[in-house]
C-alpha positions in Angstrom: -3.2 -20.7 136.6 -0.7 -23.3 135.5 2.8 -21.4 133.7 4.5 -23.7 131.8 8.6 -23.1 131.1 10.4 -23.7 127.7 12.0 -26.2 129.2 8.2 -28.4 129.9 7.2 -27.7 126.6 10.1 -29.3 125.0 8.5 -32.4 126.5 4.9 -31.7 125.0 3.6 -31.9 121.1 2.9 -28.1 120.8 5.3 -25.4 121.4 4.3 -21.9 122.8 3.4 -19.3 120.8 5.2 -16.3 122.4 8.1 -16.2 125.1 7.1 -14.3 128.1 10.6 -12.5 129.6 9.9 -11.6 133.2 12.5 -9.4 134.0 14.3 -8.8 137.7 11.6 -6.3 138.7 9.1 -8.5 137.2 10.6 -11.6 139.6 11.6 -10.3 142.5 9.5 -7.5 143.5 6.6 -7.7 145.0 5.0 -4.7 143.5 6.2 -5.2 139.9 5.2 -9.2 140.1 1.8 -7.8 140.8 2.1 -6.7 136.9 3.6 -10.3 136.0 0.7 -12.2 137.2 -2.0 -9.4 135.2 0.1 -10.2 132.1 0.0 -13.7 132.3 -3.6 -13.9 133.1 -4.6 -11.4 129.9 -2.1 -14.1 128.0 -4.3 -16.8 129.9 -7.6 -15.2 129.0 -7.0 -14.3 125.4 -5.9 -18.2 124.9 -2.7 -17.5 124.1 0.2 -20.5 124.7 3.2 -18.6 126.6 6.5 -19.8 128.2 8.3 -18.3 130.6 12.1 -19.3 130.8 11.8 -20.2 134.8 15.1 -20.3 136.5 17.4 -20.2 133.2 16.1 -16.5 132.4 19.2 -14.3 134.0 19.1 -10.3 133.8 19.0 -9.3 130.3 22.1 -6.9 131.4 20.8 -3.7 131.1 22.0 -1.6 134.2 25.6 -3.7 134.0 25.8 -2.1 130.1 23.9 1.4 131.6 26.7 1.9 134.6 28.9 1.2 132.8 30.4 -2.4 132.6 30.5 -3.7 129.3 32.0 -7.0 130.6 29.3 -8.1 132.6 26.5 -6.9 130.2 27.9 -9.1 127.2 28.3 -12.1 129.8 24.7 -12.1 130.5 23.4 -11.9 127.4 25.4 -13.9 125.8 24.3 -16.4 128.1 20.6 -15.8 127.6 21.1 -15.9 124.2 22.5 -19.0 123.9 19.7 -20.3 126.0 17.0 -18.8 124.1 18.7 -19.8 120.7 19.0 -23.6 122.1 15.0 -23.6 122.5 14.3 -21.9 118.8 12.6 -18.9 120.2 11.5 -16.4 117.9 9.0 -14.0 119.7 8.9 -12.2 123.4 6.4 -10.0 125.5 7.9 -8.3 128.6 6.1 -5.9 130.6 9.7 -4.1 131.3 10.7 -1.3 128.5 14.0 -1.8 130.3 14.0 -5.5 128.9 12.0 -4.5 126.3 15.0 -2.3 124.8 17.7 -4.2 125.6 16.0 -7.6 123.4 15.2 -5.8 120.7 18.2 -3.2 120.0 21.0 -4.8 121.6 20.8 -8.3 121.5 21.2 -8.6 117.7 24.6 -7.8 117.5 25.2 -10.4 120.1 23.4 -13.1 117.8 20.2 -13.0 119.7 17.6 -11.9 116.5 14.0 -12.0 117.9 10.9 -10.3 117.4 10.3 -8.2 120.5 7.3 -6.9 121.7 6.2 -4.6 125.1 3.6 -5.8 127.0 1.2 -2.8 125.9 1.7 -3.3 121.8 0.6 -7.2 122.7 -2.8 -6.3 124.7 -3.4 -3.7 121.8 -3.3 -6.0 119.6 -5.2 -8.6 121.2 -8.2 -6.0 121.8 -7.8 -5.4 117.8 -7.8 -8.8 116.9 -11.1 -9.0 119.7 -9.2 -12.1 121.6 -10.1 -10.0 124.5 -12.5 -7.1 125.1 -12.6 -4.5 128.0 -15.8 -4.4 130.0 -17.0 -0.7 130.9 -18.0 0.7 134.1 -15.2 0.0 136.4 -13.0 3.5 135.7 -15.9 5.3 135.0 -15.9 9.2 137.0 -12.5 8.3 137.0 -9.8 10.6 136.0 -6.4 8.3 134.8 -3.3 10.6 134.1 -0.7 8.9 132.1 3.2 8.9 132.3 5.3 7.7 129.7 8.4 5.6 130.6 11.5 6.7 128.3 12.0 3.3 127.3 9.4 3.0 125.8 8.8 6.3 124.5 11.5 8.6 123.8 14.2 5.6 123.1 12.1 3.5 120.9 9.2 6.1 120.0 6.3 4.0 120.8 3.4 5.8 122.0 0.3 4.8 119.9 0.0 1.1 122.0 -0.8 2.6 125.8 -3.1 5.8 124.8 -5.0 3.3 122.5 -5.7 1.2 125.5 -6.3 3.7 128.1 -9.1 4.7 125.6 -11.0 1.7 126.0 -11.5 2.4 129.6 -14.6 4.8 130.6 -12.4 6.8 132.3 -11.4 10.7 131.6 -7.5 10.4 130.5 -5.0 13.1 131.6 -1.2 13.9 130.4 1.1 15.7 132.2 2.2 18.8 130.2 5.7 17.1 129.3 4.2 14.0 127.7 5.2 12.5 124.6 8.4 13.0 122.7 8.9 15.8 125.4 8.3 13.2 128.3 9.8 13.6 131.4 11.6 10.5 133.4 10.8 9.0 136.4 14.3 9.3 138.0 15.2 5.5 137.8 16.4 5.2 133.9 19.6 4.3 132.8 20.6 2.0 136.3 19.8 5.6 138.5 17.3 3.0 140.2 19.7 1.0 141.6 22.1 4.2 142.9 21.7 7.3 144.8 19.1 9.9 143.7 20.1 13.3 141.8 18.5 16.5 142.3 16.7 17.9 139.4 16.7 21.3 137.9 14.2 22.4 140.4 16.4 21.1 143.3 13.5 18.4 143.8 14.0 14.9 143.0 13.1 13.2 139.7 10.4 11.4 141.0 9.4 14.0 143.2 9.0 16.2 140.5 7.1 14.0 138.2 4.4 13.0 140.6 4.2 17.0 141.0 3.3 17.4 137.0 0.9 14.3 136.9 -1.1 15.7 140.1 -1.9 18.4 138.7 -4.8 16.8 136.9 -5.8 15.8 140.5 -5.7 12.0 139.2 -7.3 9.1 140.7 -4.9 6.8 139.1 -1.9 7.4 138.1 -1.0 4.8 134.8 2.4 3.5 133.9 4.0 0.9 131.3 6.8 -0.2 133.1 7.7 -1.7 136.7 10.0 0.9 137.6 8.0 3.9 137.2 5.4 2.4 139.0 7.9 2.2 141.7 9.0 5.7 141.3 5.7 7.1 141.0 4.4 5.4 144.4 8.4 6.6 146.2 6.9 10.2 145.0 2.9 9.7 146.4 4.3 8.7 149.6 6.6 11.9 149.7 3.9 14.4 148.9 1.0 12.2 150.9 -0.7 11.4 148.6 -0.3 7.6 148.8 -3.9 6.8 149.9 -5.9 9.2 147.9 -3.7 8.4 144.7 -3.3 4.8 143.2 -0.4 3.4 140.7 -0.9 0.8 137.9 0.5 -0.7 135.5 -2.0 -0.3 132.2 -2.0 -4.4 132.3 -3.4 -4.2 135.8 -5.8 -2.2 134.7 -7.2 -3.8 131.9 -7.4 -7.0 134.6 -9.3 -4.5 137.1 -11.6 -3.4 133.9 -12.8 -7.2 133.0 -12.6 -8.1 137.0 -10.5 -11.1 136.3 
């Protein structure tokens, strides 16, 4: 699979339909670029022409604004910005709710207008327009619970795009009982993932209590939308021992698993 940047299609006749923004986790760790390459090969599969932005594409900002330093959010997106806006983009998928947010709500009022789509709204879409289809048998006996991230949720109220695609598996689908607008974080919003844990109500950690709610189901798979809950959710496996018996995907892995790409 051969990803082209912005920068080598400004050497080529056609120009890419859709900006694909990595993201940090999406770079740099090894679990979350595990969700990077099952994006790009859905993209690759439905024929769709992406870009990525390579080494120019710099944090979008998030946990600098989140803990608390203005400064050094408006420096970096100012500077992707500028970046973006020098190769005329107009649309973006990213697989982070974190990124996903920040694009769409905040960088506006920078002078960054794009249209911003998740990662989950995109594959819906794709299975609507039939540029790809899911292949039954591969979930099938399987029980899926799902976890909403609050990015994508609660902050921007988008919940239709994941269940729609979790219904195209054979699978039986399972949500924890705070789901929805009443979902429950992982423990790692708003730049907690990068500082030390608080204890919940319970006296339990976040994460800790969250996998507790979505095991209740007794999943085989546990399904996320974003890179950090996936990380939070395994953190909370491994705490209760449930590692091995219980897996954690991203819904884009998922549908890649589904069609055995």
């Amino acid at each position: 699979m051969k990803v082209y940047t912005l920068a080598d299609y400004a050497g080529m006749e056609t120009e890419p339909e859709i900006l694909f923004w990595v993201g940090c986790a999406g770079s740099f760790d090894p679990r979350a670029q595990k969700i990077t390459k099952a994006l790009a090969t859905i993209l690759e599969k439905a024929g769709i022409r992406y870009a990525v932005l390579g080494n120019e594409e710099s944090c979008t900002g998030d946990p600098a604004r989140r803990s608390g330093n203005e400064f050094i959010f408006q420096m970096m997106a100012l500077q992707n910005i500028e970046t973006m806006n020098m190769y005329k983009v107009e649309r973006i998928v990213t697989a982070c709710p974190h990124c996903f947010n920040t694009l769409k709500n905040e960088y506006p009022e920078l002078g960054g207008n794009y249209s911003v789509v998740h990662h989950t709204q995109l594959i819906q879409e794709l299975i609507d327009d039939g540029k790809i289809t899911v292949e039954s048998g591969a979930f099938q006996g399987k029980k899926i619970a799902y976890h909403d991230s609050c990015y994508l949720g609660r902050i921007n109220d988008i919940y239709a795009a994941p269940r729609s695609i979790l219904s195209e598996l054979d699978a039986e689908i399972n949500e924890p009982k705070r789901s929805g607008k009443n979902g429950f974080c992982c423990g790692a919003g708003g730049a907690q993932v990068f500082k030390e844990e608080e204890q919940s109500s319970t006296d339990q950690k976040v994460n800790h209590e969250r996998v507790g709610e979505l095991l209740e189901s007794q999943p085989d798979i546990i399904a996320a939308n974003c890179p950090y809950c996936v990380l939070m959710m395994n953190d909370g496996l491994k705490a209760k021992g449930k590692d091995e018996q219980v897996m954690v995907y991203d819904i884009s892995e998922l549908i890649v698993q589904a069609n055995k790409w």
